[in-house]
N, C-alpha and C positions, 0 to 999 in steps of 0.2 A: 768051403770054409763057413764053420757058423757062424751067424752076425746076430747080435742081440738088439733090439728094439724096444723104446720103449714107448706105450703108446696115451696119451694125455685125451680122454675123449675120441674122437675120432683123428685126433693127429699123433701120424707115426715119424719116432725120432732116433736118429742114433746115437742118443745123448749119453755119454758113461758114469755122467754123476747128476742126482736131484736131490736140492737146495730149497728147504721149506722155512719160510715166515715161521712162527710162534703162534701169536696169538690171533684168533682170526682164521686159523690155516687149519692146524693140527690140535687146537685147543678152543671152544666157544667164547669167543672175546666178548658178547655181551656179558655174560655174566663173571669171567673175571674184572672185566672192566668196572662194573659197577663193584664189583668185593672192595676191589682197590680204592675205587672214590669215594668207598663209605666211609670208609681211615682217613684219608686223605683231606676228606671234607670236616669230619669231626677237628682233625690238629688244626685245620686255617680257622677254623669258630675259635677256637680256643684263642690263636694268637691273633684275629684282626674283629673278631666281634661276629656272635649269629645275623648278626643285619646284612655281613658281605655277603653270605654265602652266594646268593644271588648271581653276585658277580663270579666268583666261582664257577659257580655252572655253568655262567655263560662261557667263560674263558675256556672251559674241558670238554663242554660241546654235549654236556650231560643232563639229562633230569632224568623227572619220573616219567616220562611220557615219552624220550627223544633221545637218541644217541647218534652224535656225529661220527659214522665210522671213519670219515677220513680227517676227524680234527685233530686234536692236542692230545687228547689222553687215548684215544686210538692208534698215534701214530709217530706222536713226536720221541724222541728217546729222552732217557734220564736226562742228561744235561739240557737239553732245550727245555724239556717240562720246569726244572729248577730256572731256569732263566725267564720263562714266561709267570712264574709265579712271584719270582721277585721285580716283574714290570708290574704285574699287579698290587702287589704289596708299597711297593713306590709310591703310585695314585693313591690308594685308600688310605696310606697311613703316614707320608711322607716322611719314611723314616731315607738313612744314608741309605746308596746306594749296596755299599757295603755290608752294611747289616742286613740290608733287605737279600742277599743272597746266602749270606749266612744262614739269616734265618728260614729261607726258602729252602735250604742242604736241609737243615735240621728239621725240616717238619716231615721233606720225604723220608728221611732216616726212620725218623719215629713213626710215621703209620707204618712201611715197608714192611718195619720191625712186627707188625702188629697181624701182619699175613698169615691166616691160615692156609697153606697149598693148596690139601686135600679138600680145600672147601672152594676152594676160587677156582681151580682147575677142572676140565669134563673133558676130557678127550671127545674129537669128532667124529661122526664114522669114517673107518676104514685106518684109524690111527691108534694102535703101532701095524697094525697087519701089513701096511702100504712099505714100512721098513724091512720086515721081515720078506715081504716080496720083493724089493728089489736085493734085497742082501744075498740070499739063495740065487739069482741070475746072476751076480757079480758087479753090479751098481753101484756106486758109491751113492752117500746120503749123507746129510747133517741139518745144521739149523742156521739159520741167519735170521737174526731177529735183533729189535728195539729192545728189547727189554736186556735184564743186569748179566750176568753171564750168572753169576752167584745163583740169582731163582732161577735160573735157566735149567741148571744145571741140575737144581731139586727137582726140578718139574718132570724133568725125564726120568730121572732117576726113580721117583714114584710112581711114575708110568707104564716104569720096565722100559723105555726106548734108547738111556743113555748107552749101553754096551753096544747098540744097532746103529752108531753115528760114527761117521770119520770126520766130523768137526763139527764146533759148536763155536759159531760168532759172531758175536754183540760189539756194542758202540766202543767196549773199553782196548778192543785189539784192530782199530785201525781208526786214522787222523779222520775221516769224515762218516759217518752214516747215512744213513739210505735219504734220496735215491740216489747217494754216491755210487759207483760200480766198487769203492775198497771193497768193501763186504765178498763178492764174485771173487776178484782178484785175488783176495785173501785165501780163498779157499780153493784157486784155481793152482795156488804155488805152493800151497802145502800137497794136493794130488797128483803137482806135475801135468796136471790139466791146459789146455785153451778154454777160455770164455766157451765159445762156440760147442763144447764138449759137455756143458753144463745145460740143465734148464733149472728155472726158479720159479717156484709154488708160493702165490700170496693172493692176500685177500685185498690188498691196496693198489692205488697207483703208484705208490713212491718203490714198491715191490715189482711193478710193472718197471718203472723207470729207470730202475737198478738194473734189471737184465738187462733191455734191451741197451743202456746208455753201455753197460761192461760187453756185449756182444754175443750173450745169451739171451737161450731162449726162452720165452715169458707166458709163463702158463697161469689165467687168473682163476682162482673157485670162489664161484656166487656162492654166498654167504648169508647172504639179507637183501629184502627186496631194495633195488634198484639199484642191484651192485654189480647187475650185469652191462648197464646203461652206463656208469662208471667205469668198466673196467672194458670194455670192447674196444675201444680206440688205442687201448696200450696196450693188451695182451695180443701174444700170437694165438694163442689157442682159450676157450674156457672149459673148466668144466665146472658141475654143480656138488661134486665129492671125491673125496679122497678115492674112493671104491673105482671111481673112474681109471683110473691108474691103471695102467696092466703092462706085462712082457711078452714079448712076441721071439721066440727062437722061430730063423731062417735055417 
């Protein structure tokens, strides 16, 4: 009987479906990340004074020098990011709580709005080819990621990887986000899958956390220096590129 394998670096698995992060993973998240904080940074000047910004940065884990990959704007999803900016807007401007989340919805709105894709987006190596290879062995693949389903869904689409995915899931189709295990789960009952049948590709720990807490397998990709140091104690396996990836017929 043929058995298909699929192998993460030097570790071989008999996983029938792989599950990749977004941003960070399949897309270089330094430089979306900064597209998105250039918007995002501009509308909070507008509504609380260029004197915050400061505070800002500090809060997203951003400047010109430093990027927190595992902070706020690397990691947290829409709704937490809106909820941290209106704890922030609280202190500087002691407006209601209310308002301050209102106003914190409307100012993601409006940079979001202000996204150019094709400019924030860079595919990493070995992405889409890493689809198109497991697609042809019989693998299933999708996405699990923080970010909107809405951009999600651009982003692949311009990428040409949307039609190579059997699911696509973000914070807005399940009660908790990463490193909940919903996310796995989620996409373990749409394939008729176990956990254990899966493995998950990210560049985080809360991507680490999510496998291993749902009962897959946790495969981390160094990304940026010291993110192997970061990521060894949660992953089952690393590697350093998508390319790493491969299928093995027995």
């Amino acid at each position: 009987m043929t058995e298909i394998k699929v192998g993460f670096g030097e570790l071989m698995s008999s996983v029938k479906c792989v599950a990749f992060d977004k941003d960070g993973t399949l897309f270089d998240g330094s430089g979306f990340w900064r597209h998105v904080d250039m918007h995002r940074r501009a509308v909070f000047a507008s509504m609380v004074g260029d004197e915050h910004v400061p505070s800002w940065s500090r809060l997203m884990g951003i400047n010109h020098e430093h990027m927190d990959h595992q902070g706020i704007l690397a990691v947290a999803s829409l709704q937490e990011e809106i909820i941290a900016v209106a704890g922030l807007m609280y202190q500087l401007k002691g407006w209601s709580w209310t308002q301050c989340l209102e106003k914190a919805a409307g100012l993601f709105r409006d940079a979001d709005s202000r996204l150019v894709i094709d400019k924030a987006f860079k595919s990493m190596e070995g992405a889409p080819e890493v689809f198109h290879l497991l697609r042809r062995a019989g693998i299933r693949a999708g996405i699990l990621t923080s970010d909107t389903l809405t951009r999600t869904e651009d982003c692949m689409r311009l990428h040409g990887i949307r039609d190579q995915l059997d699911f696509v899931i973000t914070p807005e189709q399940v009660k908790y986000g990463k490193p909940s295990p919903d996310m796995v789960h989620t996409a373990c009952e749409m394939l008729g899958l176990q956990p254990s049948e899966l493995a998950v590709v990210g560049d985080s720990v809360v991507d680490m956390r999510m496998a291993r807490s749902a009962g897959s397998l946790a495969i981390g990709i160094v990304t940026y220096e010291g993110s192997a140091e970061v990521l060894a104690g949660e992953a089952d396996a690393l590697i350093h590129s998508l390319t790493e990836i491969r299928v093995e017929v027995d």
